[in-house]
C-alpha positions as CSV (number, residue, x, y, z in Angstrom):
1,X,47.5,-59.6,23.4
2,X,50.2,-57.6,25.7
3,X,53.5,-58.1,26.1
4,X,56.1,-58.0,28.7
5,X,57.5,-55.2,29.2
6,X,61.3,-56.0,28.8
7,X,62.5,-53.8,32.4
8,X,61.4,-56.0,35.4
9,X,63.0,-53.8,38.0
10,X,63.6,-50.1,37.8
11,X,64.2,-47.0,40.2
12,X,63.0,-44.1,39.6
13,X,64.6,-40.8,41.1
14,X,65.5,-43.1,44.0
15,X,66.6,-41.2,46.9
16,X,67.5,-43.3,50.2
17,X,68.8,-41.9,53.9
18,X,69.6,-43.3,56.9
19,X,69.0,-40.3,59.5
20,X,71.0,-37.9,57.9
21,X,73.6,-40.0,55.8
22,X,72.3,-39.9,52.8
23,X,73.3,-43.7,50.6
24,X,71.9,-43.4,47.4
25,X,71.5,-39.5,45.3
26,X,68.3,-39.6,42.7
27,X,69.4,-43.1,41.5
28,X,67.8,-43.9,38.1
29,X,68.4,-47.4,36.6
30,X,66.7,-50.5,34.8
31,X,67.0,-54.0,35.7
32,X,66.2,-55.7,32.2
33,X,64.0,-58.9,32.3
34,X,65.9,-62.4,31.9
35,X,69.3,-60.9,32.3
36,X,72.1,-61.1,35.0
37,X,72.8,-57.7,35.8
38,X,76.2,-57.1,38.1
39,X,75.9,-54.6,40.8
40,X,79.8,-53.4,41.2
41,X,81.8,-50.5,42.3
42,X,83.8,-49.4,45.1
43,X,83.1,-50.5,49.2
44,X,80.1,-48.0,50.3
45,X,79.4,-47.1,47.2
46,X,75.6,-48.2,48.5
47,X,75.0,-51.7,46.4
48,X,74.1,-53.9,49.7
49,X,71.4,-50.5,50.3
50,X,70.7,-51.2,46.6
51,X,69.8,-54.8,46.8
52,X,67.7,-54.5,49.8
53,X,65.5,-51.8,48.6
54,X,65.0,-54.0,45.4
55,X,63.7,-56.9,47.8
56,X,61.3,-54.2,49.5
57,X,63.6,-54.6,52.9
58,X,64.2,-51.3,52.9
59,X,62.0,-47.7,51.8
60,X,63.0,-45.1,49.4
61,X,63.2,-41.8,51.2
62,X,61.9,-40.2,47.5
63,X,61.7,-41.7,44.4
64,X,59.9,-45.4,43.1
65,X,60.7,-48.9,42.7
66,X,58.6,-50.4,40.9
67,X,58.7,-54.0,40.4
68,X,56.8,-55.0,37.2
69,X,55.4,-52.1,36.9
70,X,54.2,-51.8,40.4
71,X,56.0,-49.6,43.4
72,X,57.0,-50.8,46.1
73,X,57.3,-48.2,48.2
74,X,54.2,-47.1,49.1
75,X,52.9,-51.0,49.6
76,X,51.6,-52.4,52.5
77,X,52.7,-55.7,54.7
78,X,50.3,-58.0,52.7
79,X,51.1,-55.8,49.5
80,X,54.6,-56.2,50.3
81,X,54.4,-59.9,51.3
82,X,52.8,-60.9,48.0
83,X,55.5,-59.1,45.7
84,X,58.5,-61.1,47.6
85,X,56.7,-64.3,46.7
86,X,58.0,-63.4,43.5
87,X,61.2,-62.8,44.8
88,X,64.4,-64.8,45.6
89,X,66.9,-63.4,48.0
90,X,70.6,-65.3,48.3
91,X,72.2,-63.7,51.4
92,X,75.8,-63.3,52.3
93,X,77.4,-66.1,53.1
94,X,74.5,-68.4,52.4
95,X,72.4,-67.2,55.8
96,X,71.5,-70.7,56.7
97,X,69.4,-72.3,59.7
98,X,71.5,-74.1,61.7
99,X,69.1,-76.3,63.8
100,X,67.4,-77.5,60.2
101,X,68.2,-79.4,58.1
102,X,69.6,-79.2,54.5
103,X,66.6,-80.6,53.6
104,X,64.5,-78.4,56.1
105,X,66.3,-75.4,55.3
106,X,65.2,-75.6,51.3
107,X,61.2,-76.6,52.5
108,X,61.0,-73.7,54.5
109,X,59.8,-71.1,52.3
110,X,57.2,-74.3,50.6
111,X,56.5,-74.6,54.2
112,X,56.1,-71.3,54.9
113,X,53.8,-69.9,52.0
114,X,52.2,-72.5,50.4
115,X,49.8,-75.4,51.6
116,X,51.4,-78.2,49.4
117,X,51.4,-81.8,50.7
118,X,55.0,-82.3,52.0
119,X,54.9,-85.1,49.6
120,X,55.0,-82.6,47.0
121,X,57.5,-80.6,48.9
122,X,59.6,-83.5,49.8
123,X,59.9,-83.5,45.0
124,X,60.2,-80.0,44.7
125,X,63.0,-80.2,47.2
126,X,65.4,-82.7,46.3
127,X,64.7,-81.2,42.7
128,X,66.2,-77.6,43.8
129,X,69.3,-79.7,45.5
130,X,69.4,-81.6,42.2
131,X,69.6,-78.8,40.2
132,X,72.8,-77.2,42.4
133,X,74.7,-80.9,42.9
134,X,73.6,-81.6,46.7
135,X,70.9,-84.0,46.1
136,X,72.3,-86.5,48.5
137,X,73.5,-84.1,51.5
138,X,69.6,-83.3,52.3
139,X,70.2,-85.1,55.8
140,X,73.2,-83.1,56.6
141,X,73.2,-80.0,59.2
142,X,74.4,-77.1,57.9
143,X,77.7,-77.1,60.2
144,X,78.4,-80.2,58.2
145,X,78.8,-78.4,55.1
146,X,81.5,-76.5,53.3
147,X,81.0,-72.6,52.9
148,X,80.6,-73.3,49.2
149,X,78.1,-76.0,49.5
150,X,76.7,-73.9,52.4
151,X,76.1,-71.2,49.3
152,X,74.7,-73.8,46.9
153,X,71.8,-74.9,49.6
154,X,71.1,-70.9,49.9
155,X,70.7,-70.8,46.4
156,X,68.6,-74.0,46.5
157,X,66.2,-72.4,49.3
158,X,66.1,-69.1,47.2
159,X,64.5,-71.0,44.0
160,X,62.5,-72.8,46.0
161,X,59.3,-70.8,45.2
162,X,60.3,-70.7,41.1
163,X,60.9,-67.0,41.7
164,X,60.9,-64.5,38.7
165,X,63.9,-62.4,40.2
166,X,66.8,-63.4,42.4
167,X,69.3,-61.6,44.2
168,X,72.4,-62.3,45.2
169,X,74.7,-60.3,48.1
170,X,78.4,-61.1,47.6
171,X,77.5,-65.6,46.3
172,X,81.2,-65.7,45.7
173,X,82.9,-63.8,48.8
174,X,85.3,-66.4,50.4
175,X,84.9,-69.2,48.2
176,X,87.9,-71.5,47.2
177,X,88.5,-70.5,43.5
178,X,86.6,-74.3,42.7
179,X,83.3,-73.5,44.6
180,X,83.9,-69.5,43.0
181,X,83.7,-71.2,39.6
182,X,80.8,-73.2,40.4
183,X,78.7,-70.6,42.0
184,X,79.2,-68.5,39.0
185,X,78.3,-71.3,36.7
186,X,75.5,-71.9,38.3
187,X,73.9,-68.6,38.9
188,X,74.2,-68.4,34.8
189,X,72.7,-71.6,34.0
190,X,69.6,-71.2,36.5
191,X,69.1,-68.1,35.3
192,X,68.7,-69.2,31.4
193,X,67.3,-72.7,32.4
194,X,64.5,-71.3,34.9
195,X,64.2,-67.7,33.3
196,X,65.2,-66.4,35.5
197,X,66.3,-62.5,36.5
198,X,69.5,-62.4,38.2
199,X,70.9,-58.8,40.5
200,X,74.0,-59.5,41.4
201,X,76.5,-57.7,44.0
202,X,80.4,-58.6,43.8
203,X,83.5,-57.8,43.8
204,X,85.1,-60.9,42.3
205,X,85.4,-58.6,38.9
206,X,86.4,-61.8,36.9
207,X,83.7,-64.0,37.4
208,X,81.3,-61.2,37.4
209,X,82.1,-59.8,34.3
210,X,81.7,-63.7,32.5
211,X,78.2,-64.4,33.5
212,X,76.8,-60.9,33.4
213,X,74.7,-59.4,30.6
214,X,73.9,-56.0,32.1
215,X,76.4,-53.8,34.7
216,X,75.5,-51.2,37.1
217,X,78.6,-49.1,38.2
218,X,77.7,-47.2,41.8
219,X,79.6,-44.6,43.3
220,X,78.9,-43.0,46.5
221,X,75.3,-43.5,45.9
222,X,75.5,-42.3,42.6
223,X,75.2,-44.4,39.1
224,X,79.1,-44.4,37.6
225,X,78.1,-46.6,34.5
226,X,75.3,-48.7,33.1
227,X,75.4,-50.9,30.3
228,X,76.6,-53.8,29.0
229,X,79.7,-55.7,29.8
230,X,81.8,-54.8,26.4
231,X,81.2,-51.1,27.3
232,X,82.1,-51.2,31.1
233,X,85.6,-52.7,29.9
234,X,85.9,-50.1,27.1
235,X,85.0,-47.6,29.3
236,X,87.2,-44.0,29.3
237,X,85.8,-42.8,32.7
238,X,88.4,-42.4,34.9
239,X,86.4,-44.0,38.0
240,X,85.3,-46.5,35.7
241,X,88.5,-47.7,34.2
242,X,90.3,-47.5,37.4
243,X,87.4,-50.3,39.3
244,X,86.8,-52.3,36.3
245,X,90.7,-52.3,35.6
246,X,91.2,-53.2,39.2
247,X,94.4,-50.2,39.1
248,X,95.4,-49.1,42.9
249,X,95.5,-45.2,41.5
250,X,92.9,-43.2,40.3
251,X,89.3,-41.4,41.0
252,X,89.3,-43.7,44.5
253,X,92.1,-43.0,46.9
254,X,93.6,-45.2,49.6
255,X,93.4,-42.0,51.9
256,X,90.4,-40.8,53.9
257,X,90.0,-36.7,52.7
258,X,92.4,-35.7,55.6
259,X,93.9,-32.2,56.4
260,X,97.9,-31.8,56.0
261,X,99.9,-33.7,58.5
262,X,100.7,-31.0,60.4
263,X,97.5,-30.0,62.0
264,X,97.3,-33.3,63.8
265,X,100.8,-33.6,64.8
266,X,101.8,-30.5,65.0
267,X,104.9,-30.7,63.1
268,X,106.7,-27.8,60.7
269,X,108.2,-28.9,57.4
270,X,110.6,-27.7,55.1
271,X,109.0,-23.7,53.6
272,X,106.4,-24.1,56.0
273,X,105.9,-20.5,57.5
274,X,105.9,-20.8,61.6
């Protein structure tokens, strides 16, 4: 009898470009099976770039990602198609349609991929707005909503389909610190309730570092740190300690790599030879 293998998502040598600007350098890393894994570092350090070439949205340049076992790279549209059904994707800022429904905007994937009865759908719909607290707003419009319930309907639509891995781009930028709290509560509890595999992008470091079980450190397109969340806050690395520490000096400067002053503006200061 086989068994799962305990890695649902890895790269492999992962090398990704856009034109010439290279993102992400022969990235290696392992996205464990049933776990929240946080996706962290500093802005550009590639995790957006990440996340999308996870969901198949994006192509490695070189390297594999291979999604139980299978690579998604080299797949094809109906290939590609069949792995996202699989797949949950909450976008930034909850990415809502704003002519639907609440209700409409969770059936759409049902809708879209399966050929279920909408009397079926109409269940398996209020049961995903049960399960985030927004049961009773299905008749709402999504300009009706606040950003945090906006967020909780995203996440709602995203399970819709009883995915095996979700992904989440920045679920607590701009939230009030209430709807933080509950987002974060409630990407944990899905995750161990549905079984869920949860990647994670965020810079609320607090929150993150609560509800995650696995950490992924990037840094300009390189991996700073993986492991677990007692050894990212034990960490000696100086990049490390500096991000996870939240400290203004370190590794990652406030200034752009700049020339001296006086090659822009010209000036002469004190010892400087003419």
């Amino acid at each position: 009898m086989s068994t799962l293998s305990s890695t649902l998502l890895e790269f492999r040598n992962l090398r990704f470009a856009y034109q010439d600007d290279v993102v992400l350098h022969d990235v290696s890393l392992r996205i464990p099976r049933g776990k929240v894994t946080a996706l962290v570092g500093p802005a550009g350090a590639g995790k957006t770039t990440t996340l999308r070439l996870m969901g198949g949205q994006l192509r490695a340049s070189q390297g594999a990602v291979l999604f139980d076992g299978q690579d998604l790279t080299p797949m094809d549209q109906t290939q590609l198609f069949a792995a996202r059904r699989r797949m949950g994707m909450l976008f930034q800022f909850g990415a809502l349609f704003v002519d639907l429904t609440v209700f409409d905007n969770v059936a759409f994937p049902l809708r879209e991929h399966t050929d279920l009865p909408e009397s079926l759908i109409r269940d398996i719909v209020l049961m995903k707005l049960n399960a985030v607290g927004l049961r009773n707003a299905r008749d709402l419009m999504p300009s009706e909503v606040s950003g945090g319930m906006a967020r909780r309907i995203a996440l709602a639509r995203a399970i819709a389909l009883d995915p095996e891995l979700v992904m989440y781009d920045e679920p607590f930028s701009g939230l009030d610190p209430i709807s933080l709290r509950i987002a974060a509560k409630l990407v944990r509890e899905l995750n161990d309730s549905m079984g869920l595999t949860s990647v994670f992008v965020s810079h609320e470091l607090t929150e993150t570092l609560d509800i995650a079980d696995h950490v992924v450190v990037l840094n300009q397109g390189r991996i700073a740190f993986e492991g677990s969340v007692d050894a990212v806050r034990n960490s000696t690395d100086p990049l490390v300690y500096q991000y996870i520490h939240e400290l203004p000096d370190g590794p990652v400067q406030f200034h752009y790599p700049a020339g001296p002053l006086a090659g822009d503006f010209g000036l002469k200061f004190a010892g400087q030879k003419p």
